[in-house]
Residue, then its C-alpha position, 0 to 999 in steps of 0.5 A: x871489146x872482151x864485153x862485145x866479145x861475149x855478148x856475141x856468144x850470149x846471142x848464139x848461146x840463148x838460141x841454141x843452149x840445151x832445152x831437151x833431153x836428147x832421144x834423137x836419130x842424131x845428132x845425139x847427146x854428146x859426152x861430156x868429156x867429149x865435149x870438154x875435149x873439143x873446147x882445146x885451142x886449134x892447131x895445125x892439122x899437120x903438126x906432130x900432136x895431130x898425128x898422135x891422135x890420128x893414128x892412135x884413133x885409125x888403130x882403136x877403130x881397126x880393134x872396135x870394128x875387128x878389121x885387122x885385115x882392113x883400112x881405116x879411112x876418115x873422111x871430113x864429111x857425113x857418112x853420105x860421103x862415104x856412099x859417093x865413095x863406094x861407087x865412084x871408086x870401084x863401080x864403072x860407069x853405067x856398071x850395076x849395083x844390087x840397092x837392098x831398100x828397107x827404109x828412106x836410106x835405102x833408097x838414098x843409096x840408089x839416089x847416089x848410085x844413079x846420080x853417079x852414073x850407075x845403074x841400081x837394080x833394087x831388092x825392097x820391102x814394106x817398112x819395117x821388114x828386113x831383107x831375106x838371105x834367100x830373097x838376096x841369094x835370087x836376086x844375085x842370081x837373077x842379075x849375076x852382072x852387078x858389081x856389088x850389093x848395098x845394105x843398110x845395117x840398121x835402118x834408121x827410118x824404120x829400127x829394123x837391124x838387117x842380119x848383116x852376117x848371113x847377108x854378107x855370107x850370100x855376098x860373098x858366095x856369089x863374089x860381088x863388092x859389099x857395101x854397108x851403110x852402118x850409120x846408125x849401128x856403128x858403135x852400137x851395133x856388132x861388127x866384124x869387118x875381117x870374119x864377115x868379109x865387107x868391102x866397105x862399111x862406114x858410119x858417122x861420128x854423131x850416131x852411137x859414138x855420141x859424138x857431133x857431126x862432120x866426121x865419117x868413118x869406113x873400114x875397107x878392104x884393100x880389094x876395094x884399093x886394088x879396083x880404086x886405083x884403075x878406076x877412071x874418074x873417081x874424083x879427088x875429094x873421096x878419092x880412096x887410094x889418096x886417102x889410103x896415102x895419107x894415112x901413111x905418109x901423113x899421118x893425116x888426110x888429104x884435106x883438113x879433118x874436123x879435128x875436134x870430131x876426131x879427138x871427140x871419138x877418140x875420147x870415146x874409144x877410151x871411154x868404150x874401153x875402160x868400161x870393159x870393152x867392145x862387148x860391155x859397151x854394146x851391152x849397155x845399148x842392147x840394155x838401153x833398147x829393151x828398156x825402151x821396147x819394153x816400156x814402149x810396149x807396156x804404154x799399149x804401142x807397137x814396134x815398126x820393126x818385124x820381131x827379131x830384126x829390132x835396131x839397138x839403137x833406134x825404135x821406130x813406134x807406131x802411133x794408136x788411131x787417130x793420132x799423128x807421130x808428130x803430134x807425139x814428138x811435139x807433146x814430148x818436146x813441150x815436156x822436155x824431150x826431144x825424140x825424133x818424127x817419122x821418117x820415110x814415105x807411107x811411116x812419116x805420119x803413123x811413127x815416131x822414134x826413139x833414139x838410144x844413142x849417144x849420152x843418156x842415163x838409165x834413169x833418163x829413160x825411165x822419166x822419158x817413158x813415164x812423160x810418153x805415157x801420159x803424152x800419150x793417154x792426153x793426146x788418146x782423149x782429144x782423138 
């Protein structure tokens, strides 16, 4: 029966064990004292050891994205869920939401909002652009009856980091609800929830914390509870004010969490921590991107991403003429690394990306860049 047992495991293992050196948009390579964490035996979620890391992780998370001021909510989802979550909890329905769109998951937004029921009134630019205080300022004051505004921090079609400071600063200005979707900047991007006065702005677990995916993660601002808890028909599933409840009566969610997720980022949030904190950590991403953006540039290649608004943790790359981003990923991958295709309408084809999130080393990418060199000097003699 124990020899059935583990030719079970050999099947699924012989699928999927690891093949590349990971330099996705995510899921990314995870630490691996995150995943020899995951590996403990399960327990009930509502046991007492389960509530020591629950509100031990709320409290790291409250430190690392300075929201002293703001609750922190995890949800049994991906950060997507945290979209529906915006909306039904504080827009009513048939209100308006400004939607700024930068790339693919800007639009995804405006999907989520009319798909709920809402209005989206948008403010887009071609790829690789990144929205403008002043472009954002007209349209508040062309359309003075929406509830809130969506960012997207980092748009991880395009690698292009939106100046989420000054952009908060015009919200705020004009009194409206901001929502940032941080997917692929939390953890590797700089947050100040408390001093740049964010409602809601949520990330995932699989992105720059490096951790497997099916955990989200938002800081909200207790307005956002106040509107929650008089708004009809918000559902159950992200219901916020539940969620809020919880995480005091509790110690736990309404649902099952993905325990082994939350006790991967809290790993993290220790690791972040004996490295000498919140500014070491976002150092070393900040270190990883300009060696790739370099390196990247130094191949002959150019950024997607308008200079000076370049993501920390994801570039987007444009490809030399006559050649397909996913000829580049598939090249890359018969060698050994795995990167990520275009993404997005008009870019799918003329990108690809390289992610710099999660478990990597700096020697790791400098073996990336020298085998996307030669990928690329073969593939410029078929062209």
């Amino acid at each position: 029966m124990q020899m059935q047992f583990e030719d079970a495991y050999k099947e699924v293992y012989e699928i999927v064990k690891p093949r590349y050196k990971l330099f996705t948009a995510g899921p990314v390579a995870c630490f691996p004292e995150v995943l020899e964490i995951m590996k403990v035996q399960m327990f009930s979620h509502r046991a007492k050891e389960y509530k020591v890391i629950h509100m031990d992780t709320l409290e790291r998370l409250k430190k690392f994205l300075e929201a002293e001021n703001g609750e922190i909510i995890l949800f049994p989802s991906s950060g997507t869920g945290f979209m529906e979550a915006a909306v039904r909890n504080t827009v009513p329905r048939g209100g308006k939401v400004l939607v700024t769109i930068i790339g693919a998951f800007g639009k995804r937004f405006k999907e989520v909002v009319e798909s709920n029921g809402r209005k989206a009134v948008t403010l887009e630019y071609e790829p690789g652009k990144a929205v403008k205080p002043e472009d954002l300022d007209d349209a508040l004051r062309k359309n003075p009856d929406v509830h809130a505004v969506t960012i997207t921090y980092n748009e991880t079609s395009t690698g292009v980091l939106n100046p989420l400071p000054e952009l908060a600063k015009v919200v705020n200005e004009h009194d409206k609800l901001l929502f940032v979707d941080a997917v692929s900047a939390m953890g590797g991007a700089d947050i100040k929830f408390d001093k740049w006065g964010i409602d809601i702005i949520f990330g995932s677990s699989q992105k720059a914390f490096g951790v497997p995916p099916g955990l989200a993660i938002a800081a909200i601002s207790q307005r956002v509870f106040e509107i929650a808890e008089k708004m009809p028909e918000r559902g159950w599933y992200f219901d916020l004010p539940l969620y809020k409840k919880f995480n005091y009566k509790k110690q736990g969610t309404p649902s099952t969490p993905p325990m082994p997720q939350v006790f991967g980022l809290n790993v993290v949030l220790r690791i972040i921590e004996k490295m000498g904190g919140k500014e070491e950590w976002l150092k070393m991403y900040q270190k990883r991107a300009e060696m790739i953006r370099n390196g990247v540039r130094e191949i002959g290649l150019e950024i997607l991403a308008e200079p000076g608004y370049e993501s920390p943790t994801i570039t987007a790359v444009l490809t030399p003429e006559g050649i397909k981003g996913e000829e580049v990923y598939n090249a890359m991958r018969e060698r050994g690394f795995e990167l990520a295709k275009g993404y997005g309408e008009g870019i799918k084809e003329k990108t690809f990306r390289i992610g710099h999130m999660g478990y990597m080393t700096f020697e790791d990418i400098e073996e990336m860049l020298q085998n996307l060199k030669e990928v690329i000097e073969e593939l410029k003699k078929k062209a």
